[in-house]
Backbone atoms as SQL, in Angstrom:
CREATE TABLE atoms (id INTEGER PRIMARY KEY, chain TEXT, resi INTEGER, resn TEXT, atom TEXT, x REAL, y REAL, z REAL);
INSERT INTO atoms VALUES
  (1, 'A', 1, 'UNK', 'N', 107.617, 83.102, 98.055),
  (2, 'A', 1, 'UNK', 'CA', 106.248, 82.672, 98.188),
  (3, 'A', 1, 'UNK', 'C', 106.110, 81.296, 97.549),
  (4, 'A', 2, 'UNK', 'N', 105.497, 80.444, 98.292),
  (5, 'A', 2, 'UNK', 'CA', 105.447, 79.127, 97.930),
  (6, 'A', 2, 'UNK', 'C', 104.122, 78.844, 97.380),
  (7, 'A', 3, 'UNK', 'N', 104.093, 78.901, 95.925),
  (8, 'A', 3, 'UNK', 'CA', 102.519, 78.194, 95.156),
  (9, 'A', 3, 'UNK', 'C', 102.104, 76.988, 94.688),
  (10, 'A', 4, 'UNK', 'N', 101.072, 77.025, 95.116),
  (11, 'A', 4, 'UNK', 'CA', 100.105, 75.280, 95.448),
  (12, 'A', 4, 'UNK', 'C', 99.238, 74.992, 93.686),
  (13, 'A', 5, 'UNK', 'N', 99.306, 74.903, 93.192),
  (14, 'A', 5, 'UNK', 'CA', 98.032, 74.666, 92.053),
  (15, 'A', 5, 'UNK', 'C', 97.591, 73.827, 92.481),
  (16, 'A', 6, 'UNK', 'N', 95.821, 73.915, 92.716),
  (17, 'A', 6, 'UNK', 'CA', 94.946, 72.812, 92.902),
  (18, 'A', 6, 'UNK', 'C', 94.856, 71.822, 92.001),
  (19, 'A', 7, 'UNK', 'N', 94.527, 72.134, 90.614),
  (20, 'A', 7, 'UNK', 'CA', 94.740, 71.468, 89.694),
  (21, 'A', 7, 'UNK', 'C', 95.657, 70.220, 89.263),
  (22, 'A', 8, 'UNK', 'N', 97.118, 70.570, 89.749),
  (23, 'A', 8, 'UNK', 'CA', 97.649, 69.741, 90.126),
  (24, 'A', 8, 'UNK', 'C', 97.993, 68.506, 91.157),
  (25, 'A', 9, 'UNK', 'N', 97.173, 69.139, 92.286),
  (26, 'A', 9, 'UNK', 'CA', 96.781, 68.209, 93.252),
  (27, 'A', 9, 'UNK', 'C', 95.748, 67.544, 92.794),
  (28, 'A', 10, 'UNK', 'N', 94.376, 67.734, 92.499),
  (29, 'A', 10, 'UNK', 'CA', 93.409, 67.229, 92.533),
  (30, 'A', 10, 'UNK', 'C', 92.557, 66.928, 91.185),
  (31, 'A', 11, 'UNK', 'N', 93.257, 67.857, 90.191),
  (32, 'A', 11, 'UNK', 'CA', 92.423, 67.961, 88.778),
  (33, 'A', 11, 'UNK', 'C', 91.817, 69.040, 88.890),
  (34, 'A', 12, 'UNK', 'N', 90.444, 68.815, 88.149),
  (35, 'A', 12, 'UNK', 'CA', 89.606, 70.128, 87.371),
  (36, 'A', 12, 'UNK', 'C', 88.602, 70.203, 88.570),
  (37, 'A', 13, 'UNK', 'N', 88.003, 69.097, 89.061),
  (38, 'A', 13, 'UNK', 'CA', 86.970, 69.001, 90.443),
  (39, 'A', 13, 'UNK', 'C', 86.931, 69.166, 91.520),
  (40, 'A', 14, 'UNK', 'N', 87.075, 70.204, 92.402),
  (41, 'A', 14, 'UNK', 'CA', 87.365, 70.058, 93.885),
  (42, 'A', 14, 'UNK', 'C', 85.919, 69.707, 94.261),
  (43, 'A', 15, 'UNK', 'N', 85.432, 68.716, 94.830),
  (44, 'A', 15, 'UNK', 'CA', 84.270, 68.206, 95.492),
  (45, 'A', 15, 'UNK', 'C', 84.536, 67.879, 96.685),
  (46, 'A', 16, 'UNK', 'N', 85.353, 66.957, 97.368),
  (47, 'A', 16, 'UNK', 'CA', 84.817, 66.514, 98.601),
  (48, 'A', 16, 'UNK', 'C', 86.016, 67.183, 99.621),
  (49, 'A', 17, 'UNK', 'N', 85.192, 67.055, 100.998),
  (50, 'A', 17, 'UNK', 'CA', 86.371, 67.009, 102.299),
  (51, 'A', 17, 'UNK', 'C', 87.617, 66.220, 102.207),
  (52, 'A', 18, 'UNK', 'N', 87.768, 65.075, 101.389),
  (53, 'A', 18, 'UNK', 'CA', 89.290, 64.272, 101.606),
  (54, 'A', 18, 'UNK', 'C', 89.667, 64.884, 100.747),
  (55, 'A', 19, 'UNK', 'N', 89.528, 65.139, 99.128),
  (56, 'A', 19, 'UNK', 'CA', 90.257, 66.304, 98.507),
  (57, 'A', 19, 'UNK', 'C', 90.695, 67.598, 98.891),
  (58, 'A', 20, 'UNK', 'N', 89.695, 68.215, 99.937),
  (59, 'A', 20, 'UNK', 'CA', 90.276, 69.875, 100.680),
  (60, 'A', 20, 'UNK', 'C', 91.177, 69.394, 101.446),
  (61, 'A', 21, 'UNK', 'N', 91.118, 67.836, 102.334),
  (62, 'A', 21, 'UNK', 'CA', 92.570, 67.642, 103.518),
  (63, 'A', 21, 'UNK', 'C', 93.565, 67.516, 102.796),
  (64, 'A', 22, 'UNK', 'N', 93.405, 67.178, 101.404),
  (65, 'A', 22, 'UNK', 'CA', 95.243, 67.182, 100.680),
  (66, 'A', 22, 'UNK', 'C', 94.998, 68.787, 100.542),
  (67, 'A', 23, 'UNK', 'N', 94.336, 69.592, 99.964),
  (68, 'A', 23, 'UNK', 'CA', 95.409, 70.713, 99.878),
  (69, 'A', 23, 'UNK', 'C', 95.773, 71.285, 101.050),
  (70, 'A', 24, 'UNK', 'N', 94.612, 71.300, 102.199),
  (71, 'A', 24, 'UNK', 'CA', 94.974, 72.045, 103.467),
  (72, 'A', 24, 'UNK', 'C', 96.043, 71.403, 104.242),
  (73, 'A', 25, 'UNK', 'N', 96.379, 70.239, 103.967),
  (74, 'A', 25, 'UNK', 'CA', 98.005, 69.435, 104.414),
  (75, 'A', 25, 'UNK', 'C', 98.852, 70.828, 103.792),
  (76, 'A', 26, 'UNK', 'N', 98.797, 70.564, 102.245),
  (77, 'A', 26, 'UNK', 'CA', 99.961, 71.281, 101.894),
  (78, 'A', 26, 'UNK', 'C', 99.848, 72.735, 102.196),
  (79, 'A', 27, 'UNK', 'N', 98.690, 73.562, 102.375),
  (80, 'A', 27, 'UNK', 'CA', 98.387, 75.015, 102.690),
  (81, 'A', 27, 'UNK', 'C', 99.461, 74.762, 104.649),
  (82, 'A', 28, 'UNK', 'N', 98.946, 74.079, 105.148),
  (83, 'A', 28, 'UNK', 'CA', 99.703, 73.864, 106.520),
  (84, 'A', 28, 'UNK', 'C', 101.406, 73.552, 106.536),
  (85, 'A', 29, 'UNK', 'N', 101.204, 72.986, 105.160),
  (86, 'A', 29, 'UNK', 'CA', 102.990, 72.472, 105.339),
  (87, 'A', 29, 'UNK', 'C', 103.580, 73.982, 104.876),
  (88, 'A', 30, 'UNK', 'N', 102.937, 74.577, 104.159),
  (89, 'A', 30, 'UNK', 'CA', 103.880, 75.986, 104.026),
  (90, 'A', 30, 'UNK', 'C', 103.428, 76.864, 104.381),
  (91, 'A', 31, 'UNK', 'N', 102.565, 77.014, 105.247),
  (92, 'A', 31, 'UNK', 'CA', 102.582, 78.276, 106.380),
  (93, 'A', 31, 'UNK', 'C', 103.555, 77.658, 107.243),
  (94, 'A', 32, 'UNK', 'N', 103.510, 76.514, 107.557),
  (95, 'A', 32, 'UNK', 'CA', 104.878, 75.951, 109.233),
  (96, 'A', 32, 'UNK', 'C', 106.422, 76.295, 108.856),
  (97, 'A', 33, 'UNK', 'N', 106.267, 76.910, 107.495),
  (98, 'A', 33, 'UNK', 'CA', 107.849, 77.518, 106.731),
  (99, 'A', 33, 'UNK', 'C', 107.869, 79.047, 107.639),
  (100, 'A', 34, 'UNK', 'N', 106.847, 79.383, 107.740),
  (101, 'A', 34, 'UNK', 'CA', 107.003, 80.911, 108.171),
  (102, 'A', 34, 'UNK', 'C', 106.918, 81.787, 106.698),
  (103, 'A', 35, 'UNK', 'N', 107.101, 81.345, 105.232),
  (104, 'A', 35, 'UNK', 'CA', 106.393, 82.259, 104.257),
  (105, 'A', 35, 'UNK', 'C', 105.092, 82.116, 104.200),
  (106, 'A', 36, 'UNK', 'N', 104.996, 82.642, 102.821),
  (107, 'A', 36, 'UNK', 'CA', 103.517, 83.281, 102.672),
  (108, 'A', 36, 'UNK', 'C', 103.194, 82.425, 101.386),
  (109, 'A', 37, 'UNK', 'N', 101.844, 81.698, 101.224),
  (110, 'A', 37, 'UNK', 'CA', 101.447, 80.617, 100.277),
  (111, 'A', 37, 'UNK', 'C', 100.451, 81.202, 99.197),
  (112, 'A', 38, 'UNK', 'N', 100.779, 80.950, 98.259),
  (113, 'A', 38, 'UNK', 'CA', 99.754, 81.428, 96.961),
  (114, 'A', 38, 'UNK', 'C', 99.306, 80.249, 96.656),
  (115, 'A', 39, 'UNK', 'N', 97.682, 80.064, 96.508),
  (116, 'A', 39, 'UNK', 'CA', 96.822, 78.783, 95.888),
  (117, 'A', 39, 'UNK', 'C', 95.888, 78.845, 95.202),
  (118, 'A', 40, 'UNK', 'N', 96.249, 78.294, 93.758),
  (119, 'A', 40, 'UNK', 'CA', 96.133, 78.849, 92.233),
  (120, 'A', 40, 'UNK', 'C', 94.967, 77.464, 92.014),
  (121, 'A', 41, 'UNK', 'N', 93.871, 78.254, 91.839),
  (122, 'A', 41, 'UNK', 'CA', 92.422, 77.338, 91.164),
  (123, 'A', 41, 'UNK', 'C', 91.926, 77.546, 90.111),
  (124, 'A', 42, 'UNK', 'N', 93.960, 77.904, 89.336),
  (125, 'A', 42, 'UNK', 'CA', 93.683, 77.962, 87.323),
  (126, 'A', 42, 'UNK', 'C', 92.766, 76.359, 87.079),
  (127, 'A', 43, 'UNK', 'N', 92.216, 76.233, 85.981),
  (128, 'A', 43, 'UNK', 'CA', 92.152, 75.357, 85.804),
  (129, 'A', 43, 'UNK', 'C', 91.020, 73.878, 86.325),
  (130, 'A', 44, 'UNK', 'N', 90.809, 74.755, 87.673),
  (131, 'A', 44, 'UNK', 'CA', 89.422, 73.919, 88.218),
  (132, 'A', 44, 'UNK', 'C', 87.981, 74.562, 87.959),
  (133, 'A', 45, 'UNK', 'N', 87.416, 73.542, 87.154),
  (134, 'A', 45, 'UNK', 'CA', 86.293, 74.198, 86.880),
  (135, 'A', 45, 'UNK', 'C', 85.387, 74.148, 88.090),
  (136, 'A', 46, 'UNK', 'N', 85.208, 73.148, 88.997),
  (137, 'A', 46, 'UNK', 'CA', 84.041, 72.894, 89.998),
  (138, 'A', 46, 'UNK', 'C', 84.505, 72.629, 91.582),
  (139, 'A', 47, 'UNK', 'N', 84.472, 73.762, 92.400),
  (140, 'A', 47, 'UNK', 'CA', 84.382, 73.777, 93.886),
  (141, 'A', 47, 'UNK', 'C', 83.218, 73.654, 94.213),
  (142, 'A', 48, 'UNK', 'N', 83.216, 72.771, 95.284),
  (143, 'A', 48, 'UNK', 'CA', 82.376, 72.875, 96.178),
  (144, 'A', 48, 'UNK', 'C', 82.227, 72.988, 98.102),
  (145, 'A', 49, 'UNK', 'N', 81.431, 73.364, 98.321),
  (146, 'A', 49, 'UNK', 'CA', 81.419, 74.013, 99.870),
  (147, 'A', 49, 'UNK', 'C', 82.349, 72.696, 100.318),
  (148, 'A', 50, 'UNK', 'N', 82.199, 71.620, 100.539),
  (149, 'A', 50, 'UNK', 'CA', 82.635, 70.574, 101.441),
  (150, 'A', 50, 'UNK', 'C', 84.139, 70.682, 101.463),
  (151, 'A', 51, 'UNK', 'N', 84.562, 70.928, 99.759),
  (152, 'A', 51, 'UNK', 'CA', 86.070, 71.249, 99.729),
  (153, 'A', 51, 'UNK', 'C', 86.700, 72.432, 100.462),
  (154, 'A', 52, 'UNK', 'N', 85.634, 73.482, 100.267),
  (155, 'A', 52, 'UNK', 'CA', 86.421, 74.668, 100.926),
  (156, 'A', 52, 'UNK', 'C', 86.447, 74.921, 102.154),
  (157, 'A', 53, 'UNK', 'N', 85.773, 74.533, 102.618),
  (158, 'A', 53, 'UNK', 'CA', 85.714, 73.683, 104.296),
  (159, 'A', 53, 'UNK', 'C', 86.471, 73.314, 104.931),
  (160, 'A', 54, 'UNK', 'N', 87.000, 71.998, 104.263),
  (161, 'A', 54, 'UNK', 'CA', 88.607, 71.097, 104.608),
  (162, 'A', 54, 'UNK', 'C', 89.639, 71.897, 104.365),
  (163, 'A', 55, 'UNK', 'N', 89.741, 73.017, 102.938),
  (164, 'A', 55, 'UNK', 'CA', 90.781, 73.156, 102.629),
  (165, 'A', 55, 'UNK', 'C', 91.038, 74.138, 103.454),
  (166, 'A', 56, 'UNK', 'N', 90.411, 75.217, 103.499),
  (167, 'A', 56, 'UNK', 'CA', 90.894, 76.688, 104.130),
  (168, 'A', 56, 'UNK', 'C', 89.756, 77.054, 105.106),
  (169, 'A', 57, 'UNK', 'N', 88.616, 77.024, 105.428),
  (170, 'A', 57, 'UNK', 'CA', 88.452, 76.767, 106.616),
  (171, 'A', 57, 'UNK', 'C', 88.685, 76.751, 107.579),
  (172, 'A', 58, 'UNK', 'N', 89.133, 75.504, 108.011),
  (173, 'A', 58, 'UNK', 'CA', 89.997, 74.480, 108.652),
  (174, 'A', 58, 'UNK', 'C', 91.430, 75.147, 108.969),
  (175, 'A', 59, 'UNK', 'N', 91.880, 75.927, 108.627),
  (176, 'A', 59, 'UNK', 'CA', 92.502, 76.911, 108.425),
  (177, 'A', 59, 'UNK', 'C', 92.942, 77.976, 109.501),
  (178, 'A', 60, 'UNK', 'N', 91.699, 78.209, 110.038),
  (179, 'A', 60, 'UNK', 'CA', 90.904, 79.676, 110.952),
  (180, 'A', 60, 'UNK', 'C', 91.010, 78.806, 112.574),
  (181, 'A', 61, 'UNK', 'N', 91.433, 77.396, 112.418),
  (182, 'A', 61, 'UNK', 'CA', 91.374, 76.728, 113.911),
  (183, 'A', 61, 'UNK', 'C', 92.442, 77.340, 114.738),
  (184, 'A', 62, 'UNK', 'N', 93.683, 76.777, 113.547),
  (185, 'A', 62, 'UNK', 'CA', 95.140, 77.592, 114.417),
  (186, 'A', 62, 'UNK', 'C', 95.744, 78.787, 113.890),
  (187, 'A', 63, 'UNK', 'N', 95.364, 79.556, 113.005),
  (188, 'A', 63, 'UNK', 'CA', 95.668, 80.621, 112.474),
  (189, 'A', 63, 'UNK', 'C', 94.821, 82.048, 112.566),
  (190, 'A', 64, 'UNK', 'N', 94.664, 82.769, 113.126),
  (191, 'A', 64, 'UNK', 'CA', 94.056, 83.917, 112.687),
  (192, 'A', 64, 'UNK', 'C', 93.329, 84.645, 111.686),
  (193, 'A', 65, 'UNK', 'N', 92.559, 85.930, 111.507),
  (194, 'A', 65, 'UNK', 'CA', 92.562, 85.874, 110.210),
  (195, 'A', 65, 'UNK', 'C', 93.665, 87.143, 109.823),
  (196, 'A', 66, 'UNK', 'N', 93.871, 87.786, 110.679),
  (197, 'A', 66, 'UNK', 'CA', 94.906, 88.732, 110.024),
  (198, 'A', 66, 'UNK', 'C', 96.581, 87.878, 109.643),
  (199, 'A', 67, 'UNK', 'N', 97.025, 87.077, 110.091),
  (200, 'A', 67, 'UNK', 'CA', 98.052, 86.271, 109.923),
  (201, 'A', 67, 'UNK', 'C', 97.805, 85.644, 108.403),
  (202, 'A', 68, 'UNK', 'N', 96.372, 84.915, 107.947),
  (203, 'A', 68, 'UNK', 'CA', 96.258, 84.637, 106.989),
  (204, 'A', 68, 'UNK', 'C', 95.878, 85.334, 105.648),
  (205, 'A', 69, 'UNK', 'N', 95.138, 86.904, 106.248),
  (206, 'A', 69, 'UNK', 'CA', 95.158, 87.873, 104.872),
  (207, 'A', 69, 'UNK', 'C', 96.436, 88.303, 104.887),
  (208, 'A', 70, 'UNK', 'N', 97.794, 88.062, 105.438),
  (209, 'A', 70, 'UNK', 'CA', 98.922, 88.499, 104.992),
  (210, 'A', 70, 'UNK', 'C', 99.679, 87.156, 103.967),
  (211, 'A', 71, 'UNK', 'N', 99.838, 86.006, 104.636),
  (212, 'A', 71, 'UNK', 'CA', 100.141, 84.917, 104.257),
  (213, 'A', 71, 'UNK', 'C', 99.609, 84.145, 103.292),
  (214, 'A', 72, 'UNK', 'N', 98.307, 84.448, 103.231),
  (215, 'A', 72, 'UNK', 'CA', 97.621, 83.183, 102.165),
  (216, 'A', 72, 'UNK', 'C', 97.141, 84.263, 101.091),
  (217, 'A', 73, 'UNK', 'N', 97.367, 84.038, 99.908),
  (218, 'A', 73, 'UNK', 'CA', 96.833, 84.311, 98.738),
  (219, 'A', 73, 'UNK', 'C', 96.214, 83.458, 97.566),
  (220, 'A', 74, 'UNK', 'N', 94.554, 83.522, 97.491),
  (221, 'A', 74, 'UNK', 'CA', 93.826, 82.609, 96.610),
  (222, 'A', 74, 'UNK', 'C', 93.647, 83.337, 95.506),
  (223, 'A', 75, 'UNK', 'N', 93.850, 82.661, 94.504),
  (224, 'A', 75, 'UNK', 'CA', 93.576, 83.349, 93.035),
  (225, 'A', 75, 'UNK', 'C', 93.030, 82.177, 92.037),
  (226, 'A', 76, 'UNK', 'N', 92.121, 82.686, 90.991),
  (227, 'A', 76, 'UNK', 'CA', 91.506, 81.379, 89.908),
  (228, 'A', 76, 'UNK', 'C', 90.374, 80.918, 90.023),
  (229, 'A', 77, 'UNK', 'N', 89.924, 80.954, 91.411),
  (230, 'A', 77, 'UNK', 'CA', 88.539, 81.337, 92.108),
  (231, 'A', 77, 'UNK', 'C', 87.834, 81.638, 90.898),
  (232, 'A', 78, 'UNK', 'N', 86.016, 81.340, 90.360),
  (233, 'A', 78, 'UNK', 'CA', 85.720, 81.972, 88.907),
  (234, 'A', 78, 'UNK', 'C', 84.293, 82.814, 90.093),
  (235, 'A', 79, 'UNK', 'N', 84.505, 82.510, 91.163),
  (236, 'A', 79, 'UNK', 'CA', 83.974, 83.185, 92.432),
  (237, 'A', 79, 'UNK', 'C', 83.975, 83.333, 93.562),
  (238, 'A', 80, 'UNK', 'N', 84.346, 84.242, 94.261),
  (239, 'A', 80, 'UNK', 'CA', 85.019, 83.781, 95.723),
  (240, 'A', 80, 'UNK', 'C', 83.932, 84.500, 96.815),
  (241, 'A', 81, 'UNK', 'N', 82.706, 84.837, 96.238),
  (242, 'A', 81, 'UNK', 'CA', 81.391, 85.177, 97.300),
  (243, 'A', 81, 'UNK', 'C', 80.975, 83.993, 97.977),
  (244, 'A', 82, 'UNK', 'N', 80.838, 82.402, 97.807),
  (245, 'A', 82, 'UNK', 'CA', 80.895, 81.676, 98.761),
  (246, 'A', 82, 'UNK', 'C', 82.024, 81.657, 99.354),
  (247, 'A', 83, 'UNK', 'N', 83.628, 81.389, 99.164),
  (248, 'A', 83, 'UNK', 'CA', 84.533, 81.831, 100.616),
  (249, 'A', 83, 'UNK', 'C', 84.751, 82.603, 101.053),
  (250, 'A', 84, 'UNK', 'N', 84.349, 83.810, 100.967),
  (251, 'A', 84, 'UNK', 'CA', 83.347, 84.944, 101.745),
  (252, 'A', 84, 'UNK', 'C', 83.426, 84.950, 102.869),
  (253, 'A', 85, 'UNK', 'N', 82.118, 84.354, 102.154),
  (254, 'A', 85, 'UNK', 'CA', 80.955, 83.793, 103.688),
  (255, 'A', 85, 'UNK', 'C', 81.198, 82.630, 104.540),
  (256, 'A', 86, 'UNK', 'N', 81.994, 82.158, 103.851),
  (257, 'A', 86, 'UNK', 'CA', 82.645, 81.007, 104.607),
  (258, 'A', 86, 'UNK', 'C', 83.537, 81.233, 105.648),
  (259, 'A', 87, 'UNK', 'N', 84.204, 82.140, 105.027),
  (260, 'A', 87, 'UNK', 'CA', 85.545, 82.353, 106.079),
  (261, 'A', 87, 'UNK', 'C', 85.201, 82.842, 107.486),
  (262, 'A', 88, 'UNK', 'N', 83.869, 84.057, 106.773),
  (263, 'A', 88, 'UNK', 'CA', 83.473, 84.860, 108.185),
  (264, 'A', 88, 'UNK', 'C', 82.428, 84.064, 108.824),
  (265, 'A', 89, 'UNK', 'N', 81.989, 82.952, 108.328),
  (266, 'A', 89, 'UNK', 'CA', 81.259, 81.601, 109.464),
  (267, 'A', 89, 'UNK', 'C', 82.085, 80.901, 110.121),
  (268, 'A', 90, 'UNK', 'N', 83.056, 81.216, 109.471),
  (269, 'A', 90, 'UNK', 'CA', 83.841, 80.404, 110.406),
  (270, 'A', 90, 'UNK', 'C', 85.036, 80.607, 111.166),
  (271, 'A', 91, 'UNK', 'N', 84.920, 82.064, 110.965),
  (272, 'A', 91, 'UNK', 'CA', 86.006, 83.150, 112.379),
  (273, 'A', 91, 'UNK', 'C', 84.587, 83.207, 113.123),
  (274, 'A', 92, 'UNK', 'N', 83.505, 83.333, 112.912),
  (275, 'A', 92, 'UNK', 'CA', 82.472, 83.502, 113.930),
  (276, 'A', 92, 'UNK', 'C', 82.329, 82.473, 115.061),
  (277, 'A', 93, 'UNK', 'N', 82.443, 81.373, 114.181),
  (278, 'A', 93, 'UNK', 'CA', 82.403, 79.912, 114.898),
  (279, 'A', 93, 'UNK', 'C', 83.276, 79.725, 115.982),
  (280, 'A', 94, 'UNK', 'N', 84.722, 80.258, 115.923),
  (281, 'A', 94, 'UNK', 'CA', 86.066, 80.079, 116.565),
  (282, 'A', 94, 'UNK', 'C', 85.849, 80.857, 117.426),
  (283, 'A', 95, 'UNK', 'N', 85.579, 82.174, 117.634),
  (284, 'A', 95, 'UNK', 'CA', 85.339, 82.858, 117.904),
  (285, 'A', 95, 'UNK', 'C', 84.148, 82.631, 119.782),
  (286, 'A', 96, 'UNK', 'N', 83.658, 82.210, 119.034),
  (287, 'A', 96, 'UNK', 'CA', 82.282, 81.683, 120.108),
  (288, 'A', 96, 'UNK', 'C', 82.614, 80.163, 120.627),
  (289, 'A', 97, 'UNK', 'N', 83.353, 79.681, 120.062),
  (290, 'A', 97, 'UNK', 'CA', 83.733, 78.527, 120.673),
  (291, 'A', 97, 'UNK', 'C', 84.400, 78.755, 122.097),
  (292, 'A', 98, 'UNK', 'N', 85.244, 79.894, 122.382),
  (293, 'A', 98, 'UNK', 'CA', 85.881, 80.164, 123.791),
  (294, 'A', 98, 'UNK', 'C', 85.048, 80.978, 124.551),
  (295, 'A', 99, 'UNK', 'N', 83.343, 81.095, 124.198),
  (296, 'A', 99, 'UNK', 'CA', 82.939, 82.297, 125.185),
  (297, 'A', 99, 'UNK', 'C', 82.451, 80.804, 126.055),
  (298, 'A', 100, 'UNK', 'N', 82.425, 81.376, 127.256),
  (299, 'A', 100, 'UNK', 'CA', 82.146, 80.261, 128.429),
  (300, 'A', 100, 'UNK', 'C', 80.453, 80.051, 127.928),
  (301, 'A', 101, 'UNK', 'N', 80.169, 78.894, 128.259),
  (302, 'A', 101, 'UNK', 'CA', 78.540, 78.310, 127.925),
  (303, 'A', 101, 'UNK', 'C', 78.591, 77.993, 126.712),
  (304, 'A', 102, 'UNK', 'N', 79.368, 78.083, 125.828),
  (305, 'A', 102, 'UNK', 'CA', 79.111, 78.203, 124.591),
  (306, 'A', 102, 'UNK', 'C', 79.068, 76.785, 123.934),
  (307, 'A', 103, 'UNK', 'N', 78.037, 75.975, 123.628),
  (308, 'A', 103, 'UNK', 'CA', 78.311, 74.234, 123.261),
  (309, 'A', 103, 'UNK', 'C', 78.362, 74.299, 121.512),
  (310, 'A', 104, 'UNK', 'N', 79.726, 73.844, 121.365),
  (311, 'A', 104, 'UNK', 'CA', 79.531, 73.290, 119.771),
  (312, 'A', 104, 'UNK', 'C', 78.913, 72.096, 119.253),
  (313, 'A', 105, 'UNK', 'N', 77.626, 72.372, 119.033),
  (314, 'A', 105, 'UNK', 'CA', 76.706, 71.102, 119.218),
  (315, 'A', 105, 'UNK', 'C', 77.341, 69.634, 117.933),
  (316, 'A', 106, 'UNK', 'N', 78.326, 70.342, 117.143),
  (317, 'A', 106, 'UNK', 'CA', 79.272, 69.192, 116.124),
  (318, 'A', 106, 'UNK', 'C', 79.742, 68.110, 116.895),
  (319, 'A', 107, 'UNK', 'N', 80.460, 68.581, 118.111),
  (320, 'A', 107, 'UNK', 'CA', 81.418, 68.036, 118.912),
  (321, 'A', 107, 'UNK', 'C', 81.121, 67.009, 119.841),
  (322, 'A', 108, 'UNK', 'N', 79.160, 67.511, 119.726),
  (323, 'A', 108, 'UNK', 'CA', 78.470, 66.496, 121.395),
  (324, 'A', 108, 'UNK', 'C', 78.291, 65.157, 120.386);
C-alpha cells in the first residue's frame, strides 16, 4: 500500500483547488500502479470543500466507487461528514451525466 501524507505535500492548510490537483496527481499516480493508496491528513489542521473537490472528487470521473472503497483509504480527517456528502454529490453527478437529456450546466 502506497501512503501519501498531505502534510507533506502541502503543509497544515489544505485550501484551494491547485493544492487538491497536487494530491489528486499523486492519488492518480498510485491507483495507475494497480495497488491500493492510503492518504494521511495527520497533521493538517484546515480542509476545505474546494480542496476536497480537486483532490478526491475528481476522483469518481474515472474510477468507481466500489473500486475506490477498496483502493483508497483516508485517515486524519478531524471530520469526514463533509466528504460524505461530497462523494455521494458527486457519484450522483456522474451518474446523471450519461442519462440522455441530461445538461451539465458547468460545462455550457
Amino acid at each position: 500500500m502506497e501512503i501519501i501524507m498531505v502534510y507533506n505535500l502541502i503543509g497544515s492548510s489544505a485550501l484551494s483547488d491547485d493544492e487538491g490537483e497536487i494530491l489528486h496527481a499523486e492519488i492518480k499516480k498510485a491507483l495507475s500502479g494497480g495497488g491500493c493508496v492510503m492518504v494521511g491528513f495527520n497533521g493538517v489542521n484546515i480542509v476545505l470543500a474546494q480542496f476536497l473537490n480537486a483532490a478526491i472528487a475528481a476522483l469518481y470521473e474515472k474510477h468507481n466507487s466500489e473500486e475506490l472503497r477498496k483502493r483508497l483509504v483516508i485517515t486524519g480527517l478531524k471530520s469526514t461528514c463533509y466528504l460524505h456528502k461530497l462523494i455521494s454529490r458527486t457519484k450522483t453527478f456522474y451518474a446523471n451525466e450519461n442519462v440522455p437529456g441530461y445538461v451539465n450546466r458547468d460545462k455550457l
